[in-house]
C-alpha positions in Angstrom: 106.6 133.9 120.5 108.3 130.5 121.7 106.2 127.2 121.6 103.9 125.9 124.4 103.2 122.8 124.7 99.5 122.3 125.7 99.6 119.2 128.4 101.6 117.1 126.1 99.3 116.4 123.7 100.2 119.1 120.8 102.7 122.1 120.5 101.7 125.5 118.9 105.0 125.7 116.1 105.7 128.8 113.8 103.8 129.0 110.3 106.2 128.9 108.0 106.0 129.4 104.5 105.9 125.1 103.4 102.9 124.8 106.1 100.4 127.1 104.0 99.1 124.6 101.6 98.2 122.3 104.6 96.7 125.3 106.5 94.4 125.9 103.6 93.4 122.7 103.3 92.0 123.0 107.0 90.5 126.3 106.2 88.6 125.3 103.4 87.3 122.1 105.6 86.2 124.3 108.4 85.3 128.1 106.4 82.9 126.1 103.5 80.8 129.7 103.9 83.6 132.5 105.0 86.3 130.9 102.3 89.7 132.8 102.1 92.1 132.9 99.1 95.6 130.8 100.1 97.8 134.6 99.0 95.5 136.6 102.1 96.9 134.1 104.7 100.0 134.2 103.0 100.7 137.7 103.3 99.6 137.8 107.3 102.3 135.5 107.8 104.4 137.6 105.9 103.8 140.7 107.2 103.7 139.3 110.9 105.0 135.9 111.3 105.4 136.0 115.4 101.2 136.0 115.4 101.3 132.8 112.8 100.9 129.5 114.3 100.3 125.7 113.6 99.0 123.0 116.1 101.4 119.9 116.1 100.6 117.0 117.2 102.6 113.8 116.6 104.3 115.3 113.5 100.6 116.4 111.8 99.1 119.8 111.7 95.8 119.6 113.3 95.0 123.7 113.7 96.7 127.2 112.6 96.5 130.3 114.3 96.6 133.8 112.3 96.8 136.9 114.1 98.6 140.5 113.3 98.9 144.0 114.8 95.9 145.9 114.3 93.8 149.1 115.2 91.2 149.0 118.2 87.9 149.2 117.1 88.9 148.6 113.0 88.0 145.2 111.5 90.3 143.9 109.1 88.2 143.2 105.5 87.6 139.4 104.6 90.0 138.2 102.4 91.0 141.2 101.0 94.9 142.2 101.5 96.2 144.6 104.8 99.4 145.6 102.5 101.0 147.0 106.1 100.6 147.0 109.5 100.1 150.0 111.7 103.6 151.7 113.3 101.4 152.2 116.6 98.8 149.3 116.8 96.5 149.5 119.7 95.6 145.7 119.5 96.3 142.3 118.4 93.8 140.7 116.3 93.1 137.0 116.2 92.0 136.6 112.5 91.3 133.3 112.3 92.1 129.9 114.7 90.9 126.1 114.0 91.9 123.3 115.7 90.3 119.9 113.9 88.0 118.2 115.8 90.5 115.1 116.1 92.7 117.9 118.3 89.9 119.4 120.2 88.9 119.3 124.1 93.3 119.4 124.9 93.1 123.3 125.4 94.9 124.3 122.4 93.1 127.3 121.9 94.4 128.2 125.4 97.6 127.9 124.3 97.4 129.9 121.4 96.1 132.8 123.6 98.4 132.7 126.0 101.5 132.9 123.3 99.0 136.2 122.4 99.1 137.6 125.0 102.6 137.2 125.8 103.4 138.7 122.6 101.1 141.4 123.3 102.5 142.2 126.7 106.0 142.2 125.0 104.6 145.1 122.7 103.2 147.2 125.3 99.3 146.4 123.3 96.7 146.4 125.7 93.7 144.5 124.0 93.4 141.4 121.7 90.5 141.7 119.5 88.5 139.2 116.8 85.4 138.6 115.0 83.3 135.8 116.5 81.1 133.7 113.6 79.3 130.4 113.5 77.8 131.8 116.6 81.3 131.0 118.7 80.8 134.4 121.1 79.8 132.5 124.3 83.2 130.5 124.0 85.3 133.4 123.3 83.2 135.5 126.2 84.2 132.5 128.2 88.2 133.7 127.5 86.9 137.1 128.8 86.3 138.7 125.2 83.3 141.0 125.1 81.3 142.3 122.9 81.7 145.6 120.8 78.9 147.2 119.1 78.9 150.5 117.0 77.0 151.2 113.8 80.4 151.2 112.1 81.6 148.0 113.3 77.7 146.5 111.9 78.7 147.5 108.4 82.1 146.1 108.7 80.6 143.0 109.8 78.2 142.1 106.9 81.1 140.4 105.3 81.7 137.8 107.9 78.2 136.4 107.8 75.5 136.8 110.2 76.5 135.9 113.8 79.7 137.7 113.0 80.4 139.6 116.3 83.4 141.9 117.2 85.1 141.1 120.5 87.8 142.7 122.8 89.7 141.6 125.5 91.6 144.0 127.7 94.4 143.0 128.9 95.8 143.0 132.7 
């Protein structure tokens, strides 16, 4: 995945291994109730640094974007460890994306997903895929995620909190 700018006003730039302590620190701002330990992110950017992103703007990081090859229809455990990726994923997953509010309203979240779905694309996936919580489905439905419900995916989702919600997007 190359950069994109979003309208000048921030720049989605690789997560590399020096940015994690400052990505932490936003997640533990922003996740007070769904906290993840720093070595879970650590090995997502490990195991698939092309999905791992931070938000840039005038030389801060003001967001991060975490995201990995994944199974349809299978929801990654909270802050446990994947250990590998699928050979034949059927999805990418967006595991986690915050953008301070100092950052928000420039479409940055936009821009993540449209490095996503490039990347996607490039690996012949046809769907992105996420959990939704702190009740942020209608915004995601708005990026044409929907939805998924199975009594499976219920179980899986008692970790993530109560408006935890498993969402798809096909892609054209």
């Amino acid at each position: 995945m190359t950069s994109v700018p979003t309208d000048g006003l921030g720049v989605w730039m690789p997560l590399l291994p020096q940015h994690l302590d400052r990505v932490n620190e936003i997640a533990d701002l922003i996740h007070t109730t769904l906290p993840e330990r720093p070595e879970v992110f650590d090995e997502k950017c490990r195991l698939f640094p092309e999905g791992c992103r931070v938000f840039v703007r005038r030389g801060r990081i003001l967001g991060y974007a975490v995201s990995h090859s994944w199974l349809l229809g299978r929801i990654p455990p909270l802050d446990e460890f994947l250990r590998a990726l699928p050979e034949q994923p059927t999805c990418l997953y967006l595991h986690d994306i915050v953008v301070l509010p100092e950052a928000r309203g420039q479409k940055a979240a936009e821009g993540f997903l449209e490095l996503l779905e490039n990347l996607a694309r490039r690996m012949s996936v046809s769907h992105l895929a996420l959990v939704s919580v702190y009740g942020t489905d209608a915004l995601w439905n708005r990026h044409g995620f929907k939805v998924a419900q199975t009594p499976e995916l219920a179980v899986k989702l008692r970790s993530y909190g109560p408006t935890a919600k498993y969402m798809t997007r096909a892609l054209a």
